[in-house]
Biotite code that builds the C-alpha atoms (Angstrom):
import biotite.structure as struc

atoms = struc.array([
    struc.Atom([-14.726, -7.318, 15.087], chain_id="A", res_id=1, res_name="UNK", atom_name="CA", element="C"),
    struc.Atom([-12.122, -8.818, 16.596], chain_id="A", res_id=2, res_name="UNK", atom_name="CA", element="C"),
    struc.Atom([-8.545, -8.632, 16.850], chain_id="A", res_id=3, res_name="UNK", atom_name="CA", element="C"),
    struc.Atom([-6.402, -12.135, 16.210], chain_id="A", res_id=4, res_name="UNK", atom_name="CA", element="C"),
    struc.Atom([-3.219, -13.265, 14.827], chain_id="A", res_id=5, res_name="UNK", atom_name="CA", element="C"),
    struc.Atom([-3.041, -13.644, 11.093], chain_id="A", res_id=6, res_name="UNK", atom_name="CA", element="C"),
    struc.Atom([-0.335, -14.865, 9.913], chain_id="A", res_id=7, res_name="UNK", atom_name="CA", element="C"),
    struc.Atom([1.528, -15.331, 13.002], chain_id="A", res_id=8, res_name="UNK", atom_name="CA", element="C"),
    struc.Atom([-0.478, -18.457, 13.918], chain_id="A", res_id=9, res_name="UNK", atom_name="CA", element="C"),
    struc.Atom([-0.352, -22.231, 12.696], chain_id="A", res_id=10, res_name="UNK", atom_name="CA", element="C"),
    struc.Atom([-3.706, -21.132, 10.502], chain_id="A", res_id=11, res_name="UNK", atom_name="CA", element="C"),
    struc.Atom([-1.409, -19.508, 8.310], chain_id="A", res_id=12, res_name="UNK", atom_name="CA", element="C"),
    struc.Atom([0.109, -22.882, 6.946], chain_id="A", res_id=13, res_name="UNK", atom_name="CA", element="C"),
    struc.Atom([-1.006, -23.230, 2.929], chain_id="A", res_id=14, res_name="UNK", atom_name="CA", element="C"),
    struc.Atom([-2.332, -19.676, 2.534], chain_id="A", res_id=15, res_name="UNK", atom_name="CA", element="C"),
    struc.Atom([-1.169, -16.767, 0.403], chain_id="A", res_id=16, res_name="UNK", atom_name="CA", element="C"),
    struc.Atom([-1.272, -13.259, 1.414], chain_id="A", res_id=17, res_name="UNK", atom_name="CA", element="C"),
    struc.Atom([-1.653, -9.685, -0.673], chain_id="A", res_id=18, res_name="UNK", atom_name="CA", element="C"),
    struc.Atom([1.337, -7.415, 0.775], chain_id="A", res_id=19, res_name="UNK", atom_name="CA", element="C"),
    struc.Atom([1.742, -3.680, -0.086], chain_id="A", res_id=20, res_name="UNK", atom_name="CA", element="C"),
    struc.Atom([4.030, -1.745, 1.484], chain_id="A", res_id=21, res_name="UNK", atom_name="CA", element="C"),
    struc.Atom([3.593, 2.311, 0.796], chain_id="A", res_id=22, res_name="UNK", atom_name="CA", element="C"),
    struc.Atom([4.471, 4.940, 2.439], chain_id="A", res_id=23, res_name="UNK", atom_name="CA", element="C"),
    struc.Atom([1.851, 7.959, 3.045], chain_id="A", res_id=24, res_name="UNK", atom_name="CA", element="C"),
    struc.Atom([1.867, 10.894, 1.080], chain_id="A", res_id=25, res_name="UNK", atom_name="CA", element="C"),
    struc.Atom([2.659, 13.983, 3.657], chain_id="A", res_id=26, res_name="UNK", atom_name="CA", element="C"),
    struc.Atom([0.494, 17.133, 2.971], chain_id="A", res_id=27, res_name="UNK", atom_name="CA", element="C"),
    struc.Atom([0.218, 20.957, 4.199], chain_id="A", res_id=28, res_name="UNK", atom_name="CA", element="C"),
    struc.Atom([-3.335, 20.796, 4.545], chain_id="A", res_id=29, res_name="UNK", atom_name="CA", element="C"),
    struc.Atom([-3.216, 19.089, 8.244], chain_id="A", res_id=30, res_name="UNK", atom_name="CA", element="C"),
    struc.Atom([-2.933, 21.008, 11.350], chain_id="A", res_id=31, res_name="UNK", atom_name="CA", element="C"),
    struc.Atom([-0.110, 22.960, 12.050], chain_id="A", res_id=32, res_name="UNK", atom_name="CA", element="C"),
    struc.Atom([3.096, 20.536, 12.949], chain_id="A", res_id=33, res_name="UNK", atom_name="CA", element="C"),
    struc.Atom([1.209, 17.410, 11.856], chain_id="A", res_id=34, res_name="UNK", atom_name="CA", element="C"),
    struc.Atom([2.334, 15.620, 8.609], chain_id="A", res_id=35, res_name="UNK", atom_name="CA", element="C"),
    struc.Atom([0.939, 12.233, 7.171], chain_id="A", res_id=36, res_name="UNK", atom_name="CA", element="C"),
    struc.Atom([-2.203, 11.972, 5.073], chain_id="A", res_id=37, res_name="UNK", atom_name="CA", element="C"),
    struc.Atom([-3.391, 8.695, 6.103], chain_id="A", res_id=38, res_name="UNK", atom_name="CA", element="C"),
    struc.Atom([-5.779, 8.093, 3.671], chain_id="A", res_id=39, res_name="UNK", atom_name="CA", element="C"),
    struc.Atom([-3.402, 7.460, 0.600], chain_id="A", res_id=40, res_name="UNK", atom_name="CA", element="C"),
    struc.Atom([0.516, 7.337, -0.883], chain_id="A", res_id=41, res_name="UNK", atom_name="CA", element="C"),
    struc.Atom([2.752, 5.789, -3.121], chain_id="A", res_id=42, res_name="UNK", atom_name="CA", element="C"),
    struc.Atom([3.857, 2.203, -2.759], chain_id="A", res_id=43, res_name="UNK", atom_name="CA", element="C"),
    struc.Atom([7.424, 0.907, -2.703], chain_id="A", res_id=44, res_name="UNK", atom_name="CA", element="C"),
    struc.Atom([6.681, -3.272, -3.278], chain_id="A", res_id=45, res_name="UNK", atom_name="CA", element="C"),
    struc.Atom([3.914, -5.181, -3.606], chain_id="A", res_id=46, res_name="UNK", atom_name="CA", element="C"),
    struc.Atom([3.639, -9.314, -4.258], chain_id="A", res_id=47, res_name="UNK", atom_name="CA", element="C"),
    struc.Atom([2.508, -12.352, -2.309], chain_id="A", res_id=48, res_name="UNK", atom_name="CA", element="C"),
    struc.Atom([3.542, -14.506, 0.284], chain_id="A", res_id=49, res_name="UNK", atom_name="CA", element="C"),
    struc.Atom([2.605, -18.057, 1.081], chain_id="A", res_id=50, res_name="UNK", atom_name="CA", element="C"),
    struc.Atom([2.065, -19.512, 4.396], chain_id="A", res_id=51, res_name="UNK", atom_name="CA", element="C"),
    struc.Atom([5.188, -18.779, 6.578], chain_id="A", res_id=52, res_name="UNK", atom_name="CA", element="C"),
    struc.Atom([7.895, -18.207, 3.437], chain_id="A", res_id=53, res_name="UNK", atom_name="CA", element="C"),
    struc.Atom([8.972, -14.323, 3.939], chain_id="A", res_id=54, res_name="UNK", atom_name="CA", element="C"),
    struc.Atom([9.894, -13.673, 0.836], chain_id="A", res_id=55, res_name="UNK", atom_name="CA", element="C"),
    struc.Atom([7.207, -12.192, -2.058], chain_id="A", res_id=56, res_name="UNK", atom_name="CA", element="C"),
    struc.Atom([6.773, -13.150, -5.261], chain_id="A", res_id=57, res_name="UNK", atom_name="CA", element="C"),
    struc.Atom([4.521, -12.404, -8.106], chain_id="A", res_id=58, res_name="UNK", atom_name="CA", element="C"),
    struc.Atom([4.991, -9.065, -8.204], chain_id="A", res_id=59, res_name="UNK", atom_name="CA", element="C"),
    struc.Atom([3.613, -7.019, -10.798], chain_id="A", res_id=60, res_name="UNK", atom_name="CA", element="C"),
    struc.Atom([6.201, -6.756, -14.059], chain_id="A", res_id=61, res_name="UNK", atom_name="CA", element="C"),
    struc.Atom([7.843, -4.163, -14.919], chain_id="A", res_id=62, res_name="UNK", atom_name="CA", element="C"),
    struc.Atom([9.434, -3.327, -18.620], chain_id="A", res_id=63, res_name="UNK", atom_name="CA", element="C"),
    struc.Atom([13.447, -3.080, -18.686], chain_id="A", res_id=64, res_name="UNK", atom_name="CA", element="C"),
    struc.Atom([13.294, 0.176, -19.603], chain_id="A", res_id=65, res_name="UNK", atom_name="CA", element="C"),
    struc.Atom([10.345, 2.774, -19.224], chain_id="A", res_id=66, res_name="UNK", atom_name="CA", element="C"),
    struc.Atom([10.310, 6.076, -21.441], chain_id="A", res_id=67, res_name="UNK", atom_name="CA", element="C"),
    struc.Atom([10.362, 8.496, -17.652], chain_id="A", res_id=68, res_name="UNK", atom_name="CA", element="C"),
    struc.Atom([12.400, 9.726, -15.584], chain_id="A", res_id=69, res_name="UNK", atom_name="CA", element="C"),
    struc.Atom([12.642, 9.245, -11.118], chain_id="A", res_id=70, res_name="UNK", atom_name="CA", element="C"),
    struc.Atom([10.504, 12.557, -10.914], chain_id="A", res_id=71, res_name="UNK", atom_name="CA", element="C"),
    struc.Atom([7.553, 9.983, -12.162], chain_id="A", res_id=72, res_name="UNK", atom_name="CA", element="C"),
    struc.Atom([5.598, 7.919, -9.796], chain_id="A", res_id=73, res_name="UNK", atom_name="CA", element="C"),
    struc.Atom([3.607, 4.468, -11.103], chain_id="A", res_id=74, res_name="UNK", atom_name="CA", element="C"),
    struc.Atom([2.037, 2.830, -8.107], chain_id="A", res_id=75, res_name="UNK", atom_name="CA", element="C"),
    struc.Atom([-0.576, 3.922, -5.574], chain_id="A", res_id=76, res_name="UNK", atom_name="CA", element="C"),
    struc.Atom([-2.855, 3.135, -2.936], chain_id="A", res_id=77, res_name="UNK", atom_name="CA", element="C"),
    struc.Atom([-5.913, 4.619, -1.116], chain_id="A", res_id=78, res_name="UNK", atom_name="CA", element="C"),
    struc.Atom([-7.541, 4.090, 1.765], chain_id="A", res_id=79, res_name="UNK", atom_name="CA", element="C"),
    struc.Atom([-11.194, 4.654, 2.617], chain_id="A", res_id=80, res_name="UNK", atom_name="CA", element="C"),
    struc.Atom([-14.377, 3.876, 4.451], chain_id="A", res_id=81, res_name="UNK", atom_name="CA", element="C"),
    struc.Atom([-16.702, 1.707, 3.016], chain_id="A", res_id=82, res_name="UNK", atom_name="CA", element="C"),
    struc.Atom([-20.606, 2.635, 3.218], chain_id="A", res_id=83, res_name="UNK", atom_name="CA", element="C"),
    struc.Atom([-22.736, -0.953, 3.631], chain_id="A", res_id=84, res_name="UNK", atom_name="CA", element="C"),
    struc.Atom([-20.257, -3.687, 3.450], chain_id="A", res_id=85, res_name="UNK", atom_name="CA", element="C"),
    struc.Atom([-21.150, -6.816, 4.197], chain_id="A", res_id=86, res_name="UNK", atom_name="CA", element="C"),
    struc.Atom([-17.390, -8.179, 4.669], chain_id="A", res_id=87, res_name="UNK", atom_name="CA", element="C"),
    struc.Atom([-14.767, -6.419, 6.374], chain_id="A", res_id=88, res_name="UNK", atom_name="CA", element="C"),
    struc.Atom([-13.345, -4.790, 3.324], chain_id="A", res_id=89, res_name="UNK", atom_name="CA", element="C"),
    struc.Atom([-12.398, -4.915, -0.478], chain_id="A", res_id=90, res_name="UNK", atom_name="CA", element="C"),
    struc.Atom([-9.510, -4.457, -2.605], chain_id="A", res_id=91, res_name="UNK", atom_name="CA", element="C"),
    struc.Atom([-9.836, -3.252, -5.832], chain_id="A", res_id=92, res_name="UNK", atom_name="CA", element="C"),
    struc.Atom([-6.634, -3.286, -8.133], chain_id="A", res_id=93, res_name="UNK", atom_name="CA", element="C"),
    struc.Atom([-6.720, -1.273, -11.344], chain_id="A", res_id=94, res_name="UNK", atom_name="CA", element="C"),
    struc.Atom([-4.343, 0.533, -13.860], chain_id="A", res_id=95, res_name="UNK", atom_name="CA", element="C"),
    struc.Atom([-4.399, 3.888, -13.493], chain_id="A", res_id=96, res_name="UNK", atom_name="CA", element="C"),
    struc.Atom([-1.314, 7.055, -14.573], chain_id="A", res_id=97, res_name="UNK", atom_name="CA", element="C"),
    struc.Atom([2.194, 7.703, -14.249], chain_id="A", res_id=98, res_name="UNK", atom_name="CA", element="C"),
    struc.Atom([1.972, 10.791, -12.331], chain_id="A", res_id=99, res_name="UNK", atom_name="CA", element="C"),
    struc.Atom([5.053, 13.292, -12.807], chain_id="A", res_id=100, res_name="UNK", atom_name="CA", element="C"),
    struc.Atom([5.332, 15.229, -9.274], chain_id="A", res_id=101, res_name="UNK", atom_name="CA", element="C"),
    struc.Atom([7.451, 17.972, -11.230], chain_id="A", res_id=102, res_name="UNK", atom_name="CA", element="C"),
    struc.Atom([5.286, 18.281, -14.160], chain_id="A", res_id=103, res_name="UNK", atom_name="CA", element="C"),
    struc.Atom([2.187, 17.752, -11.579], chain_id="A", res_id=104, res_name="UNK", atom_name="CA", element="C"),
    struc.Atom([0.008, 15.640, -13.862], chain_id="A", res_id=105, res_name="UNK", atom_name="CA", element="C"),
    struc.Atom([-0.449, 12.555, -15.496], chain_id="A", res_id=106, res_name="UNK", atom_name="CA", element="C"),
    struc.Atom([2.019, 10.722, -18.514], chain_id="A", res_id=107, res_name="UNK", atom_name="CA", element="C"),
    struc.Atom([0.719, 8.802, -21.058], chain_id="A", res_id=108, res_name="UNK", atom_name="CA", element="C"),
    struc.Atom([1.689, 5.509, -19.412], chain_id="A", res_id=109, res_name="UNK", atom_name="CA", element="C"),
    struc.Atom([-0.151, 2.781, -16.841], chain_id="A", res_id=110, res_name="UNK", atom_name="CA", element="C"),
    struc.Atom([1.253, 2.467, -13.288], chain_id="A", res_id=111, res_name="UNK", atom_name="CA", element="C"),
    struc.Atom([-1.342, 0.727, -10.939], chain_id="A", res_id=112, res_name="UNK", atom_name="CA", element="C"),
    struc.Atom([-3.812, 1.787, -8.133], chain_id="A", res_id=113, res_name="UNK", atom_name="CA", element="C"),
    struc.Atom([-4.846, -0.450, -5.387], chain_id="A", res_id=114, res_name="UNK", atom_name="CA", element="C"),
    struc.Atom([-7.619, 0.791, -3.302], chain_id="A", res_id=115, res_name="UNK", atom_name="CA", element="C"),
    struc.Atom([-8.648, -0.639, 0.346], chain_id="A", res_id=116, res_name="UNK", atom_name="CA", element="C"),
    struc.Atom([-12.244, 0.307, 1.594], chain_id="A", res_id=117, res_name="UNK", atom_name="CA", element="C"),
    struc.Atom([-13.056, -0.459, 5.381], chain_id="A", res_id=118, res_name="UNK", atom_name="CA", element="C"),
    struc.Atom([-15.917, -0.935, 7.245], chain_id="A", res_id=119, res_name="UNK", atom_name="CA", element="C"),
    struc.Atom([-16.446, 2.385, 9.071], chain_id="A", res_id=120, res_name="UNK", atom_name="CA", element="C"),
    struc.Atom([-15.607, 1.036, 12.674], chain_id="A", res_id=121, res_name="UNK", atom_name="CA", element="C"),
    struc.Atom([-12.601, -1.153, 10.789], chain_id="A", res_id=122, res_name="UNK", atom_name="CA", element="C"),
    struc.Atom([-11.359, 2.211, 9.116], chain_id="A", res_id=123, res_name="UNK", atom_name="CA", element="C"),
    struc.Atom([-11.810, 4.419, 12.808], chain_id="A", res_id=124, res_name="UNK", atom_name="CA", element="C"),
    struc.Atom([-9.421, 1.776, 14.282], chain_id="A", res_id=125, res_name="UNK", atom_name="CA", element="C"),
    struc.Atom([-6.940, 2.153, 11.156], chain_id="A", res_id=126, res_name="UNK", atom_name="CA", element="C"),
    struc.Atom([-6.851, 5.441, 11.879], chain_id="A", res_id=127, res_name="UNK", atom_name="CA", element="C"),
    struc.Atom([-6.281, 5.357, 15.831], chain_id="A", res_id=128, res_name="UNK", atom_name="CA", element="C"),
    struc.Atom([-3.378, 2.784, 15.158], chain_id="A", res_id=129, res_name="UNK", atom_name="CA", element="C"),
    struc.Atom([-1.903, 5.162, 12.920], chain_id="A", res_id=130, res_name="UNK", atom_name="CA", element="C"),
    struc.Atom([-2.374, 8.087, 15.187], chain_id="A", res_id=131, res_name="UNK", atom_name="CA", element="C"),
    struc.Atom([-1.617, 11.843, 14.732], chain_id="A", res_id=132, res_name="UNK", atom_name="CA", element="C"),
    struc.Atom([1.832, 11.684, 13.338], chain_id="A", res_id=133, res_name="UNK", atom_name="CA", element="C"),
    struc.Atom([4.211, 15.198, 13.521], chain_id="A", res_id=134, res_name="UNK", atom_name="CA", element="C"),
    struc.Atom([6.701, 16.342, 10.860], chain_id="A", res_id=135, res_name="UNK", atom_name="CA", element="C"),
    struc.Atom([10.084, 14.852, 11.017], chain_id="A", res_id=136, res_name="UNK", atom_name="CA", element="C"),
    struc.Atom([12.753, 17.619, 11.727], chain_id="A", res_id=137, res_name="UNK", atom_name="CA", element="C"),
    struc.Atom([15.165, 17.646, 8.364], chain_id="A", res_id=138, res_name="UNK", atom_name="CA", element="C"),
    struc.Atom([18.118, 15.896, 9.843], chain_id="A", res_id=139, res_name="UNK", atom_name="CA", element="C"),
    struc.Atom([16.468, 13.593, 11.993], chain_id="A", res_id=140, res_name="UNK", atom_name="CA", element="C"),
    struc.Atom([16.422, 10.262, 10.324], chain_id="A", res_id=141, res_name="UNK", atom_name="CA", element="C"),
    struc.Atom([15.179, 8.108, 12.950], chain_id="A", res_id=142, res_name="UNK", atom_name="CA", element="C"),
    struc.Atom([11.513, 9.177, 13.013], chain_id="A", res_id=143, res_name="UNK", atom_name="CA", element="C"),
    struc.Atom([8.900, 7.132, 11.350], chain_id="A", res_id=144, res_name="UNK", atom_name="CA", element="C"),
    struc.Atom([8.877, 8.181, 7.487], chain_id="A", res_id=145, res_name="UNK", atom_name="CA", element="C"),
    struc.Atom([5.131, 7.227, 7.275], chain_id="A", res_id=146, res_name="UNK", atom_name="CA", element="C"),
    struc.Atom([5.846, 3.388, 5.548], chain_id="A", res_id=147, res_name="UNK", atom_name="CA", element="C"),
    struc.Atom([3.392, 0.798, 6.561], chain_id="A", res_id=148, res_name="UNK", atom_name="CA", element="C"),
    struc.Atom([2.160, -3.075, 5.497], chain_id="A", res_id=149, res_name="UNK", atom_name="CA", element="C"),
    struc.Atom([-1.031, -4.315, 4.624], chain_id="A", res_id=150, res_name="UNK", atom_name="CA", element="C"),
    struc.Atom([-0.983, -8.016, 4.541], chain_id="A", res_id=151, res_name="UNK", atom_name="CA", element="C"),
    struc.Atom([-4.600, -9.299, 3.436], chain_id="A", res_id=152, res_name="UNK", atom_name="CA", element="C"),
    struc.Atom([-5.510, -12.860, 2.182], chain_id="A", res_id=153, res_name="UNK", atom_name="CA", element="C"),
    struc.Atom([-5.856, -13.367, -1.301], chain_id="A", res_id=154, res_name="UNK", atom_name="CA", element="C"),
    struc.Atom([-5.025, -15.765, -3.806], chain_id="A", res_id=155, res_name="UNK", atom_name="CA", element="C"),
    struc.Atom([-2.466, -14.930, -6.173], chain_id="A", res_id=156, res_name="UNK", atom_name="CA", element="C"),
    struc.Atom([-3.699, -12.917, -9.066], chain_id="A", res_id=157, res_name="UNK", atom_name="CA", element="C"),
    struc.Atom([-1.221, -11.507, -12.506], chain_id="A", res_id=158, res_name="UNK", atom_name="CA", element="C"),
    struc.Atom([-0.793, -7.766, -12.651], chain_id="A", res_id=159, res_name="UNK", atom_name="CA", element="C"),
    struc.Atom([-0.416, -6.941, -16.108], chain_id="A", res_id=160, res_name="UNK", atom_name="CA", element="C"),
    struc.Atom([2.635, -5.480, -18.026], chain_id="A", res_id=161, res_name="UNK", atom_name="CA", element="C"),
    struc.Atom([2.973, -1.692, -18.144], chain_id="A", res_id=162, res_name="UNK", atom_name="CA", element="C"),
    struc.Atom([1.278, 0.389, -21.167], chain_id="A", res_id=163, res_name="UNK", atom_name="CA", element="C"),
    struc.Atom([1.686, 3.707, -22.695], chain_id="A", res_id=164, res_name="UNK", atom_name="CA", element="C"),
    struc.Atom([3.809, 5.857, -25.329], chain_id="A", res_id=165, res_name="UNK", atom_name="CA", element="C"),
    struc.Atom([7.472, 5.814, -26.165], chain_id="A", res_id=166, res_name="UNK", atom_name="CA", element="C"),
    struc.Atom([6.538, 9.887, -25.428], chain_id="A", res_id=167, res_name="UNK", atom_name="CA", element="C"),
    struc.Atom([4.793, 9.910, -22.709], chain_id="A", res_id=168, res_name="UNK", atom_name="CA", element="C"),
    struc.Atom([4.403, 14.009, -21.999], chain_id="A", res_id=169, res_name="UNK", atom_name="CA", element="C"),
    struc.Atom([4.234, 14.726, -25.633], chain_id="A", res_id=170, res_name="UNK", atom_name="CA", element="C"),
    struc.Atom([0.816, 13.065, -26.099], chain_id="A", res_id=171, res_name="UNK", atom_name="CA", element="C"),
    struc.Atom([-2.449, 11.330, -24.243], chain_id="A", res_id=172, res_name="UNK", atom_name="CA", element="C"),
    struc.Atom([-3.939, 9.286, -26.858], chain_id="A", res_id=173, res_name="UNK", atom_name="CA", element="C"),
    struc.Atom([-2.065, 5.681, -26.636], chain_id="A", res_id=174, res_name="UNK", atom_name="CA", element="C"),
    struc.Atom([-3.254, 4.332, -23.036], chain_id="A", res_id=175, res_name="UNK", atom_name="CA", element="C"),
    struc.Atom([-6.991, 4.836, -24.017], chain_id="A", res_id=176, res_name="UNK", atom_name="CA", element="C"),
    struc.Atom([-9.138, 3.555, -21.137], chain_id="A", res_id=177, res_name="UNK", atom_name="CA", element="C"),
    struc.Atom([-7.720, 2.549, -17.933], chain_id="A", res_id=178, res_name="UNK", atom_name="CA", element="C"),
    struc.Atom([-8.600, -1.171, -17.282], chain_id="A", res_id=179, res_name="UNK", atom_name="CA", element="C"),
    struc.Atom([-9.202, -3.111, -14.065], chain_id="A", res_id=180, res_name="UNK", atom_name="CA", element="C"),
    struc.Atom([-7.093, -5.881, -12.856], chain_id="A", res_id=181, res_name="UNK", atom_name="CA", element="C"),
    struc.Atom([-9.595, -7.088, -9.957], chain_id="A", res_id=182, res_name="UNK", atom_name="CA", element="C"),
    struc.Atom([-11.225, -6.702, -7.218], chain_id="A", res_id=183, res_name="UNK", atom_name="CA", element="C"),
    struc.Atom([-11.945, -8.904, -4.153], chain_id="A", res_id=184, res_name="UNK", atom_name="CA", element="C"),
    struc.Atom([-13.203, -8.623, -0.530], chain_id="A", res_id=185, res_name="UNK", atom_name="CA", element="C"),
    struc.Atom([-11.844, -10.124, 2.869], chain_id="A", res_id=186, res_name="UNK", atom_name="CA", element="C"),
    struc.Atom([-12.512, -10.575, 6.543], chain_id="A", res_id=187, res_name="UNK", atom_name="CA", element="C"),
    struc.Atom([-9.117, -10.389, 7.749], chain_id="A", res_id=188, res_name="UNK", atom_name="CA", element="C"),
    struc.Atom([-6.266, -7.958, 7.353], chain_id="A", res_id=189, res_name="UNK", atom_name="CA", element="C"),
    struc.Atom([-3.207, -7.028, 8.804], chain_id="A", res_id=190, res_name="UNK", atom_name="CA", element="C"),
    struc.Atom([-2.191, -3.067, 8.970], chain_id="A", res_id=191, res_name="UNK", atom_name="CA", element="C"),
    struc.Atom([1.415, -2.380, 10.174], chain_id="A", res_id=192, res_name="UNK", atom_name="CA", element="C"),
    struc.Atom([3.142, 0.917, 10.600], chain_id="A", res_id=193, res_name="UNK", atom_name="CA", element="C"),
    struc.Atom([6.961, -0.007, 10.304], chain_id="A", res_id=194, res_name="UNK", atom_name="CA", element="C"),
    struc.Atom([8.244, 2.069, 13.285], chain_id="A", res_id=195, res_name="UNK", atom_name="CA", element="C"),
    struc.Atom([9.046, 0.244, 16.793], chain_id="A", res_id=196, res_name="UNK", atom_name="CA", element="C"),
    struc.Atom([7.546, 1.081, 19.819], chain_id="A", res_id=197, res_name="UNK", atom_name="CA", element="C"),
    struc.Atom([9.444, 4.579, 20.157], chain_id="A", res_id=198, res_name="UNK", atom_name="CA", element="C"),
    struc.Atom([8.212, 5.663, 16.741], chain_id="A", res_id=199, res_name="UNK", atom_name="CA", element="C"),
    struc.Atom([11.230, 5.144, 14.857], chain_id="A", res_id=200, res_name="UNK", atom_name="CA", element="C"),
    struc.Atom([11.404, 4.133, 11.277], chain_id="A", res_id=201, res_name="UNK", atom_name="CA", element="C"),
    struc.Atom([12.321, 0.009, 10.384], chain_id="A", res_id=202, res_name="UNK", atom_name="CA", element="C"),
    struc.Atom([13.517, -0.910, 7.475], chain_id="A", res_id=203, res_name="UNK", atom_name="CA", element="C"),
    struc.Atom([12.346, -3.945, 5.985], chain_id="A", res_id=204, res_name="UNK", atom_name="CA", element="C"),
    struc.Atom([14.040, -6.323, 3.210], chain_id="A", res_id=205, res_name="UNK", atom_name="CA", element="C"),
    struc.Atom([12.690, -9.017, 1.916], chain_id="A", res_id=206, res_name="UNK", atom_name="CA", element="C"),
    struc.Atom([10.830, -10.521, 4.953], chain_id="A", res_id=207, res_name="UNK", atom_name="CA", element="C"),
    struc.Atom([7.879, -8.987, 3.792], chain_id="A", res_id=208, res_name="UNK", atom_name="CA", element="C"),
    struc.Atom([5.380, -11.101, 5.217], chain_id="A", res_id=209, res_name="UNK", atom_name="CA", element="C"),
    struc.Atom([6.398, -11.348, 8.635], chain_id="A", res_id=210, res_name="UNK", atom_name="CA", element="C"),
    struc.Atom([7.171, -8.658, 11.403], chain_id="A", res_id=211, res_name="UNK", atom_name="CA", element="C"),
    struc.Atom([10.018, -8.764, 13.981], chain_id="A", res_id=212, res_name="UNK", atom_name="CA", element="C"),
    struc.Atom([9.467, -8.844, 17.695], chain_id="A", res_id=213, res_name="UNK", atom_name="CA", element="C"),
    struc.Atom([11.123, -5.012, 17.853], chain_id="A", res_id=214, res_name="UNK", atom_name="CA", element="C"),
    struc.Atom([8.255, -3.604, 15.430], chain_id="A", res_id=215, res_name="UNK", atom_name="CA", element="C"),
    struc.Atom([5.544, -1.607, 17.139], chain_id="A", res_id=216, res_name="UNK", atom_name="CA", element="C"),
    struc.Atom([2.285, -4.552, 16.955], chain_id="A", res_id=217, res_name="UNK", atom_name="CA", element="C"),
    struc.Atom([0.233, -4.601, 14.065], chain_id="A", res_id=218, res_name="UNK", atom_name="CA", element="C"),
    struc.Atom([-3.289, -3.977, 14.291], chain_id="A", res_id=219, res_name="UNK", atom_name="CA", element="C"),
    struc.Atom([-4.532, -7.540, 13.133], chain_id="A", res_id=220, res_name="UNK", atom_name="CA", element="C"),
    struc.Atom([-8.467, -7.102, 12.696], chain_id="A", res_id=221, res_name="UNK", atom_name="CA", element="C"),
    struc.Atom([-10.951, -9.885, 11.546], chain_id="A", res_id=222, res_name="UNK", atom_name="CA", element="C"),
    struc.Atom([-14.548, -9.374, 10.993], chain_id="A", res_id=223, res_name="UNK", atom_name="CA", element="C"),
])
């Protein structure tokens, strides 16, 4: 394994790139003071980029209205170690369910899942860059807020439109079974925490699929 530019260098001319950005779930269950949960969260945007344009596109469809309310989340992601891979890592993007955080369970409507297995020594160094991260005080809103970007290359593939019932709490019988959208594997990826050198949150716009030279470095890893 190696670590090399990605999209940063002329290589990136012509190619299209899978961007997610989430930000990870915080949790109790980690040592006292400590707050992330690196392994998985909720994700704000997700689309393509092509070469060196910034902006995404494709991004999944969403209906005009949906029958839930903000206490609902629809889209996910997980990250794991992979046992035996032959390539650096997979994604695999499926539907999965609305989960209402006050309710704590799942609606009767599709939101979508996307998964990331690394190779165990690809999935250490994930976890290093991310580091031990510490609670935010309450009024301090400077501090990283646990948002990163994964930018892995993949051609553009069409997320399908949201499912479910017009009553989504009052019944779990229209979804049926959960279906997969796909599944691929790669040998490069891109994993940035969007905080700057001094651990303070970024915000990020549209320019998804580039950083800025005030952004702590990504960790760019190629099998």
């Amino acid at each position: 394994m190696t670590s090399t530019p990605l999209v940063l260098s002329d290589a990136a001319k012509g190619r299209s790139f899978l961007v997610v950005v989430g930000r990870l779930d915080g949790t109790s269950l980690l040592p006292e003071g400590l707050f992330f949960q690196p392994i998985r969260g909720g994700i704000d945007d997700i689309g393509f980029c092509h070469g060196r344009d910034q902006n995404l596109s494709d991004r999944p469809p969403r209906p005009e209205k949906v029958p839930y309310d903000s206490w609902c989340r629809e889209r996910f992601f997980l990250i794991q170690p992979a046992e035996h891979s032959s390539s650096l890592g997979s994604v695999d993007v499926k539907e999965t369910l609305v989960y209402d955080d006050r309710m704590r369970g799942d609606i009767d409507f599709t939101g979508i899942m996307v998964t990331l297995s690394l190779q165990q020594h690809a999935y250490d160094a994930y976890l290093d860059h991310v580091g031990l991260v510490r609670q935010p005080e309450l009024l301090d809103h400077e501090s990283w807020d646990g948002r990163i970007l994964l930018r892995i290359p993949a051609r553009p593939f069409a997320f399908p439109m949201p499912r479910g019932s017009a009553k989504p709490w009052q019944t779990r019988t229209f979804v049926g079974e959960l279906q997969p959208i796909v599944r691929f594997t790669f040998d490069e990826i891109e994993i940035q925490p969007l905080r700057d050198n001094q651990g303070r949150r970024v915000t990020l716009g549209e320019a998804a699929c580039d950083g800025d030279p005030g952004w702590q470095a990504p960790l760019r890893l190629r099998a």
